[in-house]
ZAMARGU-4260 file (C-alpha; in steps of 0.2 Angstrom, whole numbers, plus 5000, padded with zeros to 4 digits):
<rodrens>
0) 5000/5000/5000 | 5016/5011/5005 | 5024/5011/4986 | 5006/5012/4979 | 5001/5027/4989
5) 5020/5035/4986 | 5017/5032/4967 | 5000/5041/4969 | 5008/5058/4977 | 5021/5058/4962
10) 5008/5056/4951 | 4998/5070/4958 | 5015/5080/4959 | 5020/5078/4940 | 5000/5084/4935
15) 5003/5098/4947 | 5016/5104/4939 | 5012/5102/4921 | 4994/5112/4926 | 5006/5126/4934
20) 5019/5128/4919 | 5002/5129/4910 | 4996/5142/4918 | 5011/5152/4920 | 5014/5150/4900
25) 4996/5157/4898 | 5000/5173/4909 | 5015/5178/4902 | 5024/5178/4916 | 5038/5161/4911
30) 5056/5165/4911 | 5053/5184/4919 | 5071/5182/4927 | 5077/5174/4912 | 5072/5188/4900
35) 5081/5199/4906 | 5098/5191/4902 | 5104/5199/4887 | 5120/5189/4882 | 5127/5171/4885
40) 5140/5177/4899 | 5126/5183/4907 | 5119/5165/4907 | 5133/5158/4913 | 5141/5153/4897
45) 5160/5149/4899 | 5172/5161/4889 | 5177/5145/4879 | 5160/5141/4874 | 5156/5158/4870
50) 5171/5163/4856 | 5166/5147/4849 | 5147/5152/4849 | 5150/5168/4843 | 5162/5160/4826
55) 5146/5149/4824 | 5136/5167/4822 | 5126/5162/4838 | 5128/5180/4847 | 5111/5186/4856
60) 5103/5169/4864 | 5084/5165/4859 | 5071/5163/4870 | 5072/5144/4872 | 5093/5146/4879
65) 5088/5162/4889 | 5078/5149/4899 | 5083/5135/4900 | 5103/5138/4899 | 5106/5145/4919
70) 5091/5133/4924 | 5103/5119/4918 | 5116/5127/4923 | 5113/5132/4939 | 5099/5120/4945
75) 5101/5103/4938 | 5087/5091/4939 | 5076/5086/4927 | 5071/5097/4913 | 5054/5100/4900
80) 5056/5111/4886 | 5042/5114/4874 | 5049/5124/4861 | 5047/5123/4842 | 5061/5119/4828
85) 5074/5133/4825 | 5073/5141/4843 | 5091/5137/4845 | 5087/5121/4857 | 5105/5111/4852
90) 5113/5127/4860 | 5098/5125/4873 | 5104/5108/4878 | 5123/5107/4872 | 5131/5122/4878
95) 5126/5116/4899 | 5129/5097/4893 | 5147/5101/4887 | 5151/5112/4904 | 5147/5095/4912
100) 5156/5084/4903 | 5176/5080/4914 | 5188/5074/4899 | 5196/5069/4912 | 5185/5053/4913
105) 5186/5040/4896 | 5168/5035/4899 | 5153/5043/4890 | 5143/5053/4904 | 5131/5063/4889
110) 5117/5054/4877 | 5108/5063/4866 | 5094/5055/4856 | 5087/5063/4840 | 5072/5055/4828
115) 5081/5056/4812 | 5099/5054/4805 | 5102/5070/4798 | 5095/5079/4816 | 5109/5068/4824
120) 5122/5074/4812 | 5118/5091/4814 | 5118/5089/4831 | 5135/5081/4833 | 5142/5094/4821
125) 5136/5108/4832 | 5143/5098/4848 | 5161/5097/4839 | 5163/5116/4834 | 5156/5122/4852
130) 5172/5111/4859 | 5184/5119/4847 | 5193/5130/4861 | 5190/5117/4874 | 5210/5115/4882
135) 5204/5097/4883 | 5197/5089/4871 | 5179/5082/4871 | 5174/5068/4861 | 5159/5064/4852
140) 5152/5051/4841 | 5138/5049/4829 | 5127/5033/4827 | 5112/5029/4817 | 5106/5018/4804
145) 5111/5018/4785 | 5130/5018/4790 | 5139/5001/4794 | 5135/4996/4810 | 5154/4987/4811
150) 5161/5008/4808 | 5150/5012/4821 | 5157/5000/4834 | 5175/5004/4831 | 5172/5022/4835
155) 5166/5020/4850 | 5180/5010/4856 | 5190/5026/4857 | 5188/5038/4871 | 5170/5045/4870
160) 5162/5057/4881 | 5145/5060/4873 | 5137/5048/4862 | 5121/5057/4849 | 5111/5044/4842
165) 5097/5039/4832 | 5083/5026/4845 | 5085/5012/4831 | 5103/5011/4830 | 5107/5016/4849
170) 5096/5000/4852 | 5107/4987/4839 | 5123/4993/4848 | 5117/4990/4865 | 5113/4973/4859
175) 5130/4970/4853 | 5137/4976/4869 | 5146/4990/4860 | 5146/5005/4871 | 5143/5005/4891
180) 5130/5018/4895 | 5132/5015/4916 | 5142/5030/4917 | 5128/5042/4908 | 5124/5058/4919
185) 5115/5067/4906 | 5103/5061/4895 | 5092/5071/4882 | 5077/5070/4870 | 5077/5082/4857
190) 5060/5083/4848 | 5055/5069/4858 | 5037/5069/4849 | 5043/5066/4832 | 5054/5052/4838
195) 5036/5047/4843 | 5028/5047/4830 | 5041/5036/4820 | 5038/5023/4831 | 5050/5024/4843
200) 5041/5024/4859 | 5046/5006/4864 | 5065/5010/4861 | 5065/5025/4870 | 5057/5014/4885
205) 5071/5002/4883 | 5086/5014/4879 | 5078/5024/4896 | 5077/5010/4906 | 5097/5007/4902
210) 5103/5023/4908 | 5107/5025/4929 | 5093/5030/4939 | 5105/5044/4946 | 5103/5054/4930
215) 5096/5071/4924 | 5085/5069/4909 | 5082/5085/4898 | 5067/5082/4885 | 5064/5094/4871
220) 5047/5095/4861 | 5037/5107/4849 | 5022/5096/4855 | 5016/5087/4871 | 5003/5072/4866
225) 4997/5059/4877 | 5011/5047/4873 | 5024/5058/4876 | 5017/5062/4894 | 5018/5045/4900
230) 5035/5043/4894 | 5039/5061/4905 | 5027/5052/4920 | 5037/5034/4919 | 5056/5040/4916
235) 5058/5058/4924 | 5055/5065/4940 | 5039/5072/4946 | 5044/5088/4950 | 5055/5092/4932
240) 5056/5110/4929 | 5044/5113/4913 | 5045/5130/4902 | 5036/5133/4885 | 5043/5144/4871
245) 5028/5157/4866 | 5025/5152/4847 | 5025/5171/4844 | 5043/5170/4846 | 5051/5158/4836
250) 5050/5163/4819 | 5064/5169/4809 | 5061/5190/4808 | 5072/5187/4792 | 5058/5178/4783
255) 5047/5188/4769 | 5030/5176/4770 | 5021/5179/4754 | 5004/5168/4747 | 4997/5164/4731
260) 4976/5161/4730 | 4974/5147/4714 | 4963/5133/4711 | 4969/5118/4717 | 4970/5111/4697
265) 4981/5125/4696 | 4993/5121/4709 | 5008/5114/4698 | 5007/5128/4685 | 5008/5141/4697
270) 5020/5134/4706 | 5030/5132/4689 | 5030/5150/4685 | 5034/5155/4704 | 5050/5144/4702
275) 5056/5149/4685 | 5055/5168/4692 | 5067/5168/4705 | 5080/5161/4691 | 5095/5150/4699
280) 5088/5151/4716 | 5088/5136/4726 | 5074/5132/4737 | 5062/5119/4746 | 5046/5112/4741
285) 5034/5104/4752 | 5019/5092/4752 | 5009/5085/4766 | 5010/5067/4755 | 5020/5055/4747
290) 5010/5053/4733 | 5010/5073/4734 | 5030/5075/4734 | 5031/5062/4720 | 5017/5070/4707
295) 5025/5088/4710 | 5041/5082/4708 | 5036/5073/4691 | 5027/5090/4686 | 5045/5101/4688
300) 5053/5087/4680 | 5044/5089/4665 | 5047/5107/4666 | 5064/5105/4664 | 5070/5109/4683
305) 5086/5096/4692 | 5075/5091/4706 | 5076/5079/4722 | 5062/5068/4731 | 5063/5065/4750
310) 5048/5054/4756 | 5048/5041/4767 | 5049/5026/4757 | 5065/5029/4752 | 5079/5020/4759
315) 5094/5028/4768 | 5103/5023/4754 | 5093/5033/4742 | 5090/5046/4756 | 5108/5051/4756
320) 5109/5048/4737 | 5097/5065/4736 | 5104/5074/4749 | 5121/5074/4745 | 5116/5080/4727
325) 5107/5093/4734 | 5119/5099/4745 | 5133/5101/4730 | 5119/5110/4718 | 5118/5097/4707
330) 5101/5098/4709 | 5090/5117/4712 | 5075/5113/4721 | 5070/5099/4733 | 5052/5089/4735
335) 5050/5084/4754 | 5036/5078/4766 | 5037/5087/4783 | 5043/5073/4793 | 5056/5067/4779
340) 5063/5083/4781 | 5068/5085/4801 | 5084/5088/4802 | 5089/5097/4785 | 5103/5109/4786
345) 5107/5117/4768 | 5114/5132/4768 | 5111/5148/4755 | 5093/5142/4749 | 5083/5157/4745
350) 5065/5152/4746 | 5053/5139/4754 | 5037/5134/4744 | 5021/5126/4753 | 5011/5117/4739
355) 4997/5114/4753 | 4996/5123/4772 | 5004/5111/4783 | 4991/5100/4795 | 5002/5107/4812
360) 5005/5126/4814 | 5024/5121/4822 | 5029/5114/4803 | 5026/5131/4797 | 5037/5134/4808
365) 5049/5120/4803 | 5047/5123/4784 | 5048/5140/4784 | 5066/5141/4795 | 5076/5132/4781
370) 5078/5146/4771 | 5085/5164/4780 | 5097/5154/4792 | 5113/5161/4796 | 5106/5180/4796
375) 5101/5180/4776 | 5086/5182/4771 | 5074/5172/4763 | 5055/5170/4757 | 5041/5158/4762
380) 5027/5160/4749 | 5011/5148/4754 | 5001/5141/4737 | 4980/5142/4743 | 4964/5141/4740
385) 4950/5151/4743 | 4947/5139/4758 | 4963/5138/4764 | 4963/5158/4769 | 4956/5157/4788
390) 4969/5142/4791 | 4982/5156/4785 | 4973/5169/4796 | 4977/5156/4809 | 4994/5153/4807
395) 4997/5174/4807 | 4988/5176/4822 | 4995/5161/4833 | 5014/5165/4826 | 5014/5183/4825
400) 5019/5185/4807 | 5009/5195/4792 | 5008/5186/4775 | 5008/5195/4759 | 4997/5193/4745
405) 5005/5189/4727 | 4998/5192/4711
</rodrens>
């Protein structure tokens, strides 16, 4: 009755806190101390990390590091971050991960789990150039699937501090016993619902169960559905220090959002002529479908255009076939589904096109911050219907942007 009546009061502690983050994020009044800390030494931030941030033209933090960087820094504990894509969460999370890290100590003591492979790349990237004025080093390695698991294993046998990782992949390596994650003091979940809705629940579960109890978990999400919260009531502490990231701020101010009204027969043809006007220009195209991504892709095909198809039924082979083609500008525009394209890093890409509105308000925000990143500019132009026009009234209000009508 004891452990039953014990497991009821953390229950009721995790609901009260979740209902007062809630309603603190609904007054306004989240992060009040942390807003008013204007630069990264101001948070903390050793002088180490910050040259190395300020080379990676990361100068003034977001909202999302305001917050939570001095909490993790200063606090510990377990940690809830409801914050959309491109709020500068790997900062968020790495900048306090790599002030915990002791080189001193050859066993890995960070794990950070991302839903897809590129996320993970990008994320170990990140890590790496953050360490480059570290006087010791801080070693990192990369896993997921697509790559030869036998690589994988040999490069964990040198000294590794922090390990980022894909769920799938993390889960064939602790089945070959090839990497000890005893020693883990940190573990984090960025974009925790997307590794959700890929189907990872389970190996989160198993990979969670793993790690030492005598750990802080730091879980990241632009949403928080039901599956999620029972992953954050059965693996983190009831009394984990939740903040949410008010939508109105995280969209690039660099981003020109334009729309197009056109019958939805005159989709392709519109888009077409939208493409062939802005020249060379290299740019993004998404779909909500497959099929979508496919018939589009076919349609600029035709119209003469070098384009790429990212959808989920293609294997990481042919994934990274794409991708790398894109990258080097062989190829000028890219076809994608929304989820196909988490973790998408291309730089100097002038424009994002939405054949339809996406179903979720945070993948506006998703697809629109691939283009302006790095202080450029860039356009987002939306092609709608007459229908479509309150869902766009919708996204200006709940994200605090103004679309502008083209002809």
């Amino acid at each position: 009755m004891e452990v039953i009546r014990s497991h009821q009061i953390a229950v009721l502690a995790l609901l009260a806190s979740i209902r007062a983050y809630y309603s603190l994020a609904r007054r306004g009044s989240l992060g009040a101390y942390a807003s008013t800390l204007k630069n990264f030494k101001e948070l903390g931030v050793s002088a180490k990390l910050i040259k190395a941030l300020s080379e990676n033209k990361i100068v003034t933090p977001t909202e999302v590091q305001r917050v939570a960087i001095p909490h993790l820094l200063q606090e510990g504990g377990d940690f809830i971050a409801q914050a959309q894509t491109g709020t500068g969460k790997t900062a968020a999370f790495g900048v306090p991960l790599l002030q915990y890290i002791d080189p001193k100590i050859q066993q890995i003591q960070g794990l950070v789990l991302a839903p897809t492979r590129e996320l993970a790349q990008q994320i170990g990237k990140q890590l790496f150039r953050f360490t480059r004025y570290f006087p010791d080093r801080i070693f990192s390695e990369c896993v997921y699937g697509g790559e030869a698991i036998e690589i994988q294993q040999a490069n964990l046998n040198r000294p590794t501090h922090i390990v980022v990782a894909t769920p799938g992949r993390l889960i064939d390596l602790l089945k070959a016993k090839a990497l000890d994650l005893s020693s883990v003091r940190i573990a984090i979940l960025d974009e925790a619902d997307e590794m959700l809705s890929l189907g990872f629940k389970k190996d989160l579960e198993t990979i969670l169960g793993h790690l030492p109890a005598k750990r802080r978990t730091w879980l990241f999400s632009a949403t928080m559905p039901k599956a999620l919260r029972k992953i954050i009531k059965g693996y983190m502490s009831p009394v984990a220090h939740a903040v949410r990231v008010d939508r109105k701020n995280v969209v690039n101010p660099n981003i020109d959002h334009q729309y197009v009204i056109c019958r939805i027969e005159d989709k392709f043809t519109e888009i077409t002529r939208c493409i062939k006007a802005r020249g060379e220009e290299r740019g993004l195209v998404f779909c909500r479908s497959r099929a979508g991504t496919v018939n589009l892709a076919k349609h600029l095909t035709d119209e003469g255009f070098s384009v790429g198809v990212i959808q989920g039924e293609l294997s990481q082979k042919e994934r990274e076939k794409v991708m790398r083609s894109f990258k080097k500008s062989r190829t000028q525009i890219l076809v994608s589904t929304d989820v196909s394209a988490r973790g998408i890093d291309v730089e100097d890409l002038k424009f994002v096109i939405h054949h339809q509105l996406p179903d979720q308000i945070e993948y506006y925000t998703h697809r629109s911050g691939r283009t302006a990143r790095a202080g450029k500019s860039g356009v987002s132009i939306a092609f709608i219907t007459g229908l479509d026009v309150k869902r766009l009234k919708e996204i200006e209000r709940e994200l605090d942007i103004r679309f502008k009508r083209l002809a």
